[in-house]
Biopython code that builds the backbone (N, CA, C, O; Angstrom):
import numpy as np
from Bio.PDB.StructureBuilder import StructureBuilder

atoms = [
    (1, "UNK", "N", (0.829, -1.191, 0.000)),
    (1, "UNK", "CA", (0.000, 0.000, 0.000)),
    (1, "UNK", "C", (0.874, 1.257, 0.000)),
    (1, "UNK", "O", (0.793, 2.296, -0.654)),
    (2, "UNK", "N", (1.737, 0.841, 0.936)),
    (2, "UNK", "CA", (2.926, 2.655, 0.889)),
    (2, "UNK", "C", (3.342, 2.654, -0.063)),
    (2, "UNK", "O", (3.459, 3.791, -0.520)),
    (3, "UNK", "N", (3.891, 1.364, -1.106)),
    (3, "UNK", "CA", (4.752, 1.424, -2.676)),
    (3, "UNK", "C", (3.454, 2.355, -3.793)),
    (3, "UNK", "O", (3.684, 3.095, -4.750)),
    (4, "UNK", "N", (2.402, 2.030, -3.320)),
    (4, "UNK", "CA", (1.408, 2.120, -4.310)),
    (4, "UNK", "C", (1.197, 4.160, -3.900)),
    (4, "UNK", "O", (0.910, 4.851, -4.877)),
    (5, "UNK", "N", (1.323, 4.726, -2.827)),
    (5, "UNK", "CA", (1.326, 5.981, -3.090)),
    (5, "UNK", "C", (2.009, 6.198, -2.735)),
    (5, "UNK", "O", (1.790, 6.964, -1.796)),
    (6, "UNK", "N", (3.510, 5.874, -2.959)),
    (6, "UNK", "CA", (4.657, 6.930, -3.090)),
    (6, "UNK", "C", (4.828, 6.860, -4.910)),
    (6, "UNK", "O", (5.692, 7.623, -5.344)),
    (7, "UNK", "N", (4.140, 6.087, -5.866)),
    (7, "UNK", "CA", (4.292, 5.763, -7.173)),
    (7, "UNK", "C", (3.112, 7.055, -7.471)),
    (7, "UNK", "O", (3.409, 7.909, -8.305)),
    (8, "UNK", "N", (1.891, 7.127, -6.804)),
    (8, "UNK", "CA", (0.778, 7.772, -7.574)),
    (8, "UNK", "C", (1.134, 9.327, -6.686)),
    (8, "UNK", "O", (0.692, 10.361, -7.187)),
    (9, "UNK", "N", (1.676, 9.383, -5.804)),
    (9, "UNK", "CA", (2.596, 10.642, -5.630)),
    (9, "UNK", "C", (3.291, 11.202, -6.481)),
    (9, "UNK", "O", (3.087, 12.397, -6.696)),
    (10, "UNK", "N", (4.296, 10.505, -7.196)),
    (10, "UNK", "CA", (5.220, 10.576, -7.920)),
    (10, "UNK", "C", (5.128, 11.417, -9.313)),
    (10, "UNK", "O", (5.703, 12.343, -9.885)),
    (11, "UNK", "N", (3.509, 10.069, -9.593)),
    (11, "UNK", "CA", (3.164, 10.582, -10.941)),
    (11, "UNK", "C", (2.895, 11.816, -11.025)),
    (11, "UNK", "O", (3.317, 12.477, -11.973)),
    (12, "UNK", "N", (1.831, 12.575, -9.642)),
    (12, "UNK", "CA", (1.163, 13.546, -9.829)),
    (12, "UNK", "C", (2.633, 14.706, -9.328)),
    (12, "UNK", "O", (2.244, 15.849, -9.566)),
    (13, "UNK", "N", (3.575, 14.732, -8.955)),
    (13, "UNK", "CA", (4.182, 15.039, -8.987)),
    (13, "UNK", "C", (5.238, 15.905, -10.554)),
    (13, "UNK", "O", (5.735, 16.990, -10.857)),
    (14, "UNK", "N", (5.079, 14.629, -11.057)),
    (14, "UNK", "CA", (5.284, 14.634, -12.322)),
    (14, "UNK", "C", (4.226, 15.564, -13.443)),
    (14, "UNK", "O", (4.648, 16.423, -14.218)),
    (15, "UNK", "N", (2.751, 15.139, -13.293)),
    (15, "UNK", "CA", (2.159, 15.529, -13.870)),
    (15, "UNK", "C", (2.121, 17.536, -14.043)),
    (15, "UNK", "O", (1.941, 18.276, -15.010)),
    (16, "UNK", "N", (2.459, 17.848, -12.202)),
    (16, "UNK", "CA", (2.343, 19.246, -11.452)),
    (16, "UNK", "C", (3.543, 20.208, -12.549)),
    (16, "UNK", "O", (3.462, 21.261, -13.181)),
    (17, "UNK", "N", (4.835, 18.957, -12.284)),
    (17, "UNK", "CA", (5.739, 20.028, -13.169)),
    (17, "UNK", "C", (5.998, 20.112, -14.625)),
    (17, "UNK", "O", (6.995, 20.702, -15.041)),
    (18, "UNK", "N", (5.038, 19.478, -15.518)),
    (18, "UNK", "CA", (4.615, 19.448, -16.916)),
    (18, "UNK", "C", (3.713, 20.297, -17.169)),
    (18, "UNK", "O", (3.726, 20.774, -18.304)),
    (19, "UNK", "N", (2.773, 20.700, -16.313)),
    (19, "UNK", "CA", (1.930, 21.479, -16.235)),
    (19, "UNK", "C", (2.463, 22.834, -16.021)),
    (19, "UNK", "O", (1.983, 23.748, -16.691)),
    (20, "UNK", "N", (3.283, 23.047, -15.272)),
    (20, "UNK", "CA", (4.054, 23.932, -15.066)),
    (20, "UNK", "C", (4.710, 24.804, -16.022)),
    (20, "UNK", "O", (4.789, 26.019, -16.203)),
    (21, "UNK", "N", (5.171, 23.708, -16.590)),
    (21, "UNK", "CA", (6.603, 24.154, -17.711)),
    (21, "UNK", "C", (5.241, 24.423, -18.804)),
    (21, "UNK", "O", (5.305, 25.319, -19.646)),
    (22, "UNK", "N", (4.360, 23.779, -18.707)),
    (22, "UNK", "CA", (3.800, 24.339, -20.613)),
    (22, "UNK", "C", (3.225, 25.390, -20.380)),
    (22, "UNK", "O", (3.048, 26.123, -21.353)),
    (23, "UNK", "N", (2.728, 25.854, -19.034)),
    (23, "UNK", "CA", (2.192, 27.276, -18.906)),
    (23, "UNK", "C", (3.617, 28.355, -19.154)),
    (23, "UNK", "O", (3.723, 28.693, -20.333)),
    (24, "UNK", "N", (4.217, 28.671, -18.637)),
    (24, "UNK", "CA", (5.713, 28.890, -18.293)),
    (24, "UNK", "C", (5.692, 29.259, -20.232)),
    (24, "UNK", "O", (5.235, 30.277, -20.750)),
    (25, "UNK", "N", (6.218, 28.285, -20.820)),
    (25, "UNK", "CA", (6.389, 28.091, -22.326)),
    (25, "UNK", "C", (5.250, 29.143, -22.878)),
    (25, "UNK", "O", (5.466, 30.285, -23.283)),
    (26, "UNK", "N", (3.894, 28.422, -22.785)),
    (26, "UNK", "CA", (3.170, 29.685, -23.571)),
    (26, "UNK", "C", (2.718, 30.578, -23.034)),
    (26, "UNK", "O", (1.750, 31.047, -23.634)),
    (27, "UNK", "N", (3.089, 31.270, -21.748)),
    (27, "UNK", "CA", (3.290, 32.589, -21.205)),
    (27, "UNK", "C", (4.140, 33.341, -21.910)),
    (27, "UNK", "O", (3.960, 34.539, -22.130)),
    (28, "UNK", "N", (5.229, 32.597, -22.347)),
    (28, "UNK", "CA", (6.212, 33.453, -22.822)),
    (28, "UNK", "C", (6.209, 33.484, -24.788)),
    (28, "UNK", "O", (6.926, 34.115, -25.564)),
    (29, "UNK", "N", (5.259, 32.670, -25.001)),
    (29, "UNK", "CA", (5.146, 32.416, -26.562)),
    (29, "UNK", "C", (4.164, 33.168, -27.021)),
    (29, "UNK", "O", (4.340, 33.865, -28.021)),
    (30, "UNK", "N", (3.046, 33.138, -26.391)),
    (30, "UNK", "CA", (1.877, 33.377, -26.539)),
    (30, "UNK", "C", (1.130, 34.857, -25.739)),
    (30, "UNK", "O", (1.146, 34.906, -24.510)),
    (31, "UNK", "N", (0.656, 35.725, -26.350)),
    (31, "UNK", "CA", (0.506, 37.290, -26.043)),
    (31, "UNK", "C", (-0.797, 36.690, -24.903)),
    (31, "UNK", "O", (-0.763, 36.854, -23.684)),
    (32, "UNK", "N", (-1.852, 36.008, -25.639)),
    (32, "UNK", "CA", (-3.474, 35.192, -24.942)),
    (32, "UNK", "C", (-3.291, 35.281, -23.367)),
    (32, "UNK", "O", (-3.903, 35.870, -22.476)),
    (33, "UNK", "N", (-1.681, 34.057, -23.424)),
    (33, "UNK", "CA", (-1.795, 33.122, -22.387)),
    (33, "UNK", "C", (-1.069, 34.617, -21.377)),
    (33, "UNK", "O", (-1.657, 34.643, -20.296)),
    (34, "UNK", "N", (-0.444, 35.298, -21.437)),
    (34, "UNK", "CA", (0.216, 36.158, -20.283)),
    (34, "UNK", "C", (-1.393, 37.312, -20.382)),
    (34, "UNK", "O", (-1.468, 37.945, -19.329)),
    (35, "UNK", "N", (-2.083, 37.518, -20.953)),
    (35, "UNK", "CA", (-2.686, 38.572, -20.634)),
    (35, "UNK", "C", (-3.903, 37.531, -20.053)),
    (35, "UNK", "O", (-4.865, 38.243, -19.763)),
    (36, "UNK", "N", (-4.166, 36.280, -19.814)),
    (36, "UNK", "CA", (-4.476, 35.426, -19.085)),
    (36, "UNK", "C", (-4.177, 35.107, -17.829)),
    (36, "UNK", "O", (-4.991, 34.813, -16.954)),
    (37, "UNK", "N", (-2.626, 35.179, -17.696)),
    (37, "UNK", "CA", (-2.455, 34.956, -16.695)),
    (37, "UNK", "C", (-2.309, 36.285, -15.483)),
    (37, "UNK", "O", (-2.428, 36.106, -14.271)),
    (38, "UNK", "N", (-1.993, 37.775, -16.226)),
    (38, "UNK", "CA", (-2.149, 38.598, -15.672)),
    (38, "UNK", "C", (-3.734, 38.797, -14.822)),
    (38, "UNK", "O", (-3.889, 39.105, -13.640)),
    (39, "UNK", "N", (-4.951, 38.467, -16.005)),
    (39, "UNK", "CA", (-5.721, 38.468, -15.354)),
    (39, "UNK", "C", (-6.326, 37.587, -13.889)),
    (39, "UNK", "O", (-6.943, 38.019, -12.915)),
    (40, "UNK", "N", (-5.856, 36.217, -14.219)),
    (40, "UNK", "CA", (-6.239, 35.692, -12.828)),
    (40, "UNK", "C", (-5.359, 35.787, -11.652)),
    (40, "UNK", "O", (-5.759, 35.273, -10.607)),
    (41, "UNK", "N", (-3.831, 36.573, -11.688)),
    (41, "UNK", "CA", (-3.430, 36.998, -10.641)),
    (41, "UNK", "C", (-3.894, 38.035, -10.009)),
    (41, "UNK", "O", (-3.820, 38.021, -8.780)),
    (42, "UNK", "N", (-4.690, 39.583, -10.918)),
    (42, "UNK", "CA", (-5.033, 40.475, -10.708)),
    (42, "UNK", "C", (-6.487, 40.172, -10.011)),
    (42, "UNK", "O", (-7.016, 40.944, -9.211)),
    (43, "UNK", "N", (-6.994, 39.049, -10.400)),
    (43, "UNK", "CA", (-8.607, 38.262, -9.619)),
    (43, "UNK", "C", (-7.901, 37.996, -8.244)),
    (43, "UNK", "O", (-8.402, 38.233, -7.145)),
    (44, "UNK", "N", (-6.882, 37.562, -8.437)),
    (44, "UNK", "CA", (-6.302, 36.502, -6.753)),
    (44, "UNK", "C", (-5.923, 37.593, -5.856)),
    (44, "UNK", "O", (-6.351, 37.543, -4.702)),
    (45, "UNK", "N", (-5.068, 38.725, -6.273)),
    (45, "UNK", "CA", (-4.459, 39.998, -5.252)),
    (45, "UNK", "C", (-6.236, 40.491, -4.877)),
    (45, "UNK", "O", (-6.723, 40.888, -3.818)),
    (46, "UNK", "N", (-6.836, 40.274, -6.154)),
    (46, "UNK", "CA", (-8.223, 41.017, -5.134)),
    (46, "UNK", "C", (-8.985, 40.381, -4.017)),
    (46, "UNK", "O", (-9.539, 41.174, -3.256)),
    (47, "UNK", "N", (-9.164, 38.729, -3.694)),
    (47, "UNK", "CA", (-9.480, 38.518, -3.265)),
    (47, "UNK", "C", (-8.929, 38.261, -1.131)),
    (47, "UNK", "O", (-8.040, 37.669, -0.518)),
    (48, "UNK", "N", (-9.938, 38.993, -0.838)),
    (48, "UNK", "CA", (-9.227, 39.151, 0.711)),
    (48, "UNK", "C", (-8.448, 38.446, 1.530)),
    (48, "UNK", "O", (-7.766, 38.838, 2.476)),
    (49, "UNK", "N", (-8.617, 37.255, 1.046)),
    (49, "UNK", "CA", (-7.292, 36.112, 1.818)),
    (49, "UNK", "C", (-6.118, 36.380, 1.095)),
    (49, "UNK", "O", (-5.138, 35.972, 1.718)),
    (50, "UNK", "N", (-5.800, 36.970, -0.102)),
    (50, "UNK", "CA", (-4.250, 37.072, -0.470)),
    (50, "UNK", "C", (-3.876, 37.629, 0.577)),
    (50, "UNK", "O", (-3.099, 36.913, 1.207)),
    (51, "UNK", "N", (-4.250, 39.355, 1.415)),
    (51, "UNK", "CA", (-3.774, 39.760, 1.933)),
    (51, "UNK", "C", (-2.983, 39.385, 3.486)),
    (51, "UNK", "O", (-1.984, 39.851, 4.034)),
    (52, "UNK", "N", (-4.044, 38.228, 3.893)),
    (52, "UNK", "CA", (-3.850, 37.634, 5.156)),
    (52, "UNK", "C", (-2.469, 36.307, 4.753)),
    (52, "UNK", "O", (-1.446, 36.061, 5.391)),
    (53, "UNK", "N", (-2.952, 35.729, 3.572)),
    (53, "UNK", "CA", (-1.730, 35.004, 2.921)),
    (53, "UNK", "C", (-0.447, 35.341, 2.814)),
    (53, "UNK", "O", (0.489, 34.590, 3.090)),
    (54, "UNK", "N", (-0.376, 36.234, 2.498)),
    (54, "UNK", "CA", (1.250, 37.285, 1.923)),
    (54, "UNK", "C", (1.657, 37.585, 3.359)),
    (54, "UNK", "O", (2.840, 37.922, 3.405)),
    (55, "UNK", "N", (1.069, 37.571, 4.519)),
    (55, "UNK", "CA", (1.750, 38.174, 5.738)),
    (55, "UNK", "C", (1.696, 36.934, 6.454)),
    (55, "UNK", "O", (2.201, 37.125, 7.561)),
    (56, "UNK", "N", (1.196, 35.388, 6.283)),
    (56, "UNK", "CA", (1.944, 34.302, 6.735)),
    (56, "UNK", "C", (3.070, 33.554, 6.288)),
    (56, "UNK", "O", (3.911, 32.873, 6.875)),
    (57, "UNK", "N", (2.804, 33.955, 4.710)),
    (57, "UNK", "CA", (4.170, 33.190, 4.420)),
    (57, "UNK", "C", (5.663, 34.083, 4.802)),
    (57, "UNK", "O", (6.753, 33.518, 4.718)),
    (58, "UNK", "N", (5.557, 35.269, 5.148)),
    (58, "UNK", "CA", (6.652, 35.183, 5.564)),
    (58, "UNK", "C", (7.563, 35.107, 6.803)),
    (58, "UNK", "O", (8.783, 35.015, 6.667)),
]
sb = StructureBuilder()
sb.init_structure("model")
sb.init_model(0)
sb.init_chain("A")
sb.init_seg("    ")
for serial, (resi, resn, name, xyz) in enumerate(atoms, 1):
    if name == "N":
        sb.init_residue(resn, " ", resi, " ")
    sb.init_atom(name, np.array(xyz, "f"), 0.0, 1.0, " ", f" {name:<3s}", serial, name[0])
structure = sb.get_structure()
């Protein structure tokens, strides 16, 4: 049972930083994807837990 989710850990692990990199890629390829992504950071700073967020993580 522990072999079986440290493997489906792994994958999704895997899956997290593929996902990663192709946003990453067409952020920087693609005009869409950054004025996309500007927008849902500019949604996230608005919403009231960023502010309480940003002063735990540090």
């Amino acid at each position: 049972m522990k072999k079986i989710s440290y493997i489906i850990f792994d994958l999704l692990t895997i899956a997290f930083l593929i996902g990663a990199y192709a946003i990453q890629y067409f952020t920087k390829k693609k005009l869409g994807m950054l004025r996309w992504m500007n927008y849902h950071n500019m949604q996230f700073q608005k919403n009231a837990v960023y502010g309480i967020v940003k002063y735990i993580t540090f």
